[in-house]
N, C-alpha and C positions, 0 to 999 in steps of 0.2 A: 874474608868475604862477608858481606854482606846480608846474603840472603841466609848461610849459615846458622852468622849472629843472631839475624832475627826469629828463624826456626830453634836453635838451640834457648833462645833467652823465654819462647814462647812454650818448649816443652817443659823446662823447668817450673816455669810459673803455674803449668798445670800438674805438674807430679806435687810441687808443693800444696796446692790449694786442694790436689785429688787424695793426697794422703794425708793430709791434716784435718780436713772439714770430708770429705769424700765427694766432692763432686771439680769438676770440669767445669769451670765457668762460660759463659758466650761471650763476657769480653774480653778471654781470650782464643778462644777461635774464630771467629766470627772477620774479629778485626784481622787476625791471621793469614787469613781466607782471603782477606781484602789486600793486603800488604804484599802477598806470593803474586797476585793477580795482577795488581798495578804495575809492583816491580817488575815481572815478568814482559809486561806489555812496553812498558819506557826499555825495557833492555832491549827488545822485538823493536821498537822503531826506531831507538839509536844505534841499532848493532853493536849489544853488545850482549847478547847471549853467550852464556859460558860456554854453550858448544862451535860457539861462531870462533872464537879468536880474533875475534877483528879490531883489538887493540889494546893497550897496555891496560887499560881500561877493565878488561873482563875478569881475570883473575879477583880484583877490588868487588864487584858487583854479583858476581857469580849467581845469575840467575836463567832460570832453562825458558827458552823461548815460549811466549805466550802460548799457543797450541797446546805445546807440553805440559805447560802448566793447568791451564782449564782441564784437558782429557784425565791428566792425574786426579785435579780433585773429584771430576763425577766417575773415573774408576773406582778409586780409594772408596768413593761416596758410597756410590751403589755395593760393592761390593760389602763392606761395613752396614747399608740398610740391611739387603739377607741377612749378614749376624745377628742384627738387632730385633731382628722379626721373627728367626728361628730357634735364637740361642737367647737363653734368658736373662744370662747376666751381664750380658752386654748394654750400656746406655747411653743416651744420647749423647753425653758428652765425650765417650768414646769414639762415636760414631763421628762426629765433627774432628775431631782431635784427628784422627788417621786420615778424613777428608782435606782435612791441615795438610797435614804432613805429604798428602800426592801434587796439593800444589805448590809446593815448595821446591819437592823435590822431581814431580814430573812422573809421568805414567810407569816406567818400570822401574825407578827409584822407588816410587812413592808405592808400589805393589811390594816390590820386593823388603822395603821397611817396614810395611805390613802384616808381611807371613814372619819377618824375623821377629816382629813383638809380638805374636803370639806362640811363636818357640820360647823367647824371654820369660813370659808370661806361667807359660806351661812350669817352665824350669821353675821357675820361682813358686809356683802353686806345690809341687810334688816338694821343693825344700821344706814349703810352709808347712804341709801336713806331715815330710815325717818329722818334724819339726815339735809340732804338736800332740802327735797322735804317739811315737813312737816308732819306728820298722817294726818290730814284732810285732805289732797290734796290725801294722796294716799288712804285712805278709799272713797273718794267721785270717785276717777276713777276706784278703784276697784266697787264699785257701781255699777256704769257704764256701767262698760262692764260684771257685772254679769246681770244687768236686761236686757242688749241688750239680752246674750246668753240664757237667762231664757226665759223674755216674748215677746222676738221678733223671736227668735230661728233663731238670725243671728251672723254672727262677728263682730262687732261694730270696727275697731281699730281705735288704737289712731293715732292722729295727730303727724304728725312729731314735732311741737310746744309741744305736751303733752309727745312723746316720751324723747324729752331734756334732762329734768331733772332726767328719770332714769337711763338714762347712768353714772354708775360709772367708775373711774378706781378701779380697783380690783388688789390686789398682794396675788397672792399663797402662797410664803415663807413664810409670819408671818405666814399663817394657820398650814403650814407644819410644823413651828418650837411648836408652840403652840401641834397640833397634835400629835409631836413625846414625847414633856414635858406628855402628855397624856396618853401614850403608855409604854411609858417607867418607870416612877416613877407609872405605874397602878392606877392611882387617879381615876378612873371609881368605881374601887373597893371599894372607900373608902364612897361611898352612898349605 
């Protein structure tokens, strides 16, 4: 299909550019953005929306009707702005890049590929640290600061010397790309 190829070749481009340099480029979302919308809109006036069936045509094309695809990307969008406003380590090119990805894939694709890359995401943040830190170093400060908040009924925080080591760098795109392999081939379904 089509619109796959082009989402698949345009997540890759950004996990490569996001994990080698650290940033998300605009042209490749941007254009992204443009490419899900268009497609989306030529498959909406020839009928050939992947949800239409309406000719041998659709499977080749495989793209979710115009509608779908716009409300995806300002779900995707807006939902991703709150991250980016609330949560700090979230960036713009994140932000665009899951906006991507709703209109490719359509409002509850493109949501639902959104919460799995921040499962993705998660998972691979807790490998990285015990990764780095150890389990015993992180069960002994998880410790810590639960008996602080248990039977001191205070905040205990760590030290900026203890803080160090949890700081990772984190990249969204593998989650995202992982996330859409998810979403897309429905591998959920197969447990």
């Amino acid at each position: 299909m089509v619109s796959a190829a082009l989402l698949f070749g345009l997540l890759l481009t950004a996990t490569v550019t996001d994990v080698r340099w650290g940033t998300i480029y605009n042209w490749t979302t941007y254009p992204g953005m443009l490419l899900a919308l268009l497609g989306s809109g030529a498959a909406s006036l020839l009928g050939l929306e992947a949800d239409g069936f309406a000719g041998t045509e659709t499977p080749l094309w495989g793209f979710v009707p115009f509608d779908d695809s716009l409300f995806g990307l300002l779900a995707c969008g807006a939902v991703m702005v709150c991250c980016y406003v609330f949560l700090p380590g979230i960036g713009g090119g994140d932000l665009k890049l899951i906006a991507m990805m709703g209109a490719f894939l359509g409002v509850y694709s493109g949501l639902e590929a959104m919460l799995w890359t921040f499962v993705v995401g998660a998972c691979m943040a807790v490998a990285v640290l015990i990764w780095r830190t150890g389990l015993l170093t992180l069960l002994r400060l998880a410790a810590r600061y639960a008996y602080g908040v248990v039977k001191l009924r205070t905040l205990n925080p760590l030290s900026q010397e203890q803080r160090e080591p949890l700081k990772t760098d984190l990249y969204l795109s593998p989650s995202a790309l992982a996330a859409v392999v998810i979403v897309y081939f429905q591998l959920m379904e197969l447990f």
